[in-house]
Residue, then its C-alpha position, 0 to 999 in steps of 0.5 A: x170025849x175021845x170022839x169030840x177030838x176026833x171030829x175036826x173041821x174040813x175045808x170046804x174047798x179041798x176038803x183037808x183038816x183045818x180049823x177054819x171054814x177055808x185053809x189059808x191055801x184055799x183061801x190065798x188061792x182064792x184071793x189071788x184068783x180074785x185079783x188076777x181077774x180084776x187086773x184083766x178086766x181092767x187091762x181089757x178096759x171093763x170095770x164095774x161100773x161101765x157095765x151098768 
């Protein structure tokens, strides 16, 4: 049993103990980089949809 406890999920993006799939950190990094994109393109004045 002392080895089930031992075993601990990882994040998949850095790799620290978490209990998640994604720490929180990754994740609100991830996110904020998500948004920060979507802001310049539509400063640059593309969207989604004008890119069909």
């Amino acid at each position: 049993m002392s080895e089930a406890r031992e075993k601990t999920e990882k994040c998949m993006i850095c790799g620290k103990p978490s209990r998640t799939t994604i720490c929180h950190a990754c994740e609100d990094k991830i996110r904020s980089e998500a948004v920060d994109k979507k802001i310049r393109q539509e400063k640059a004045g593309r969207t989604d949809k004008e890119k069909k």
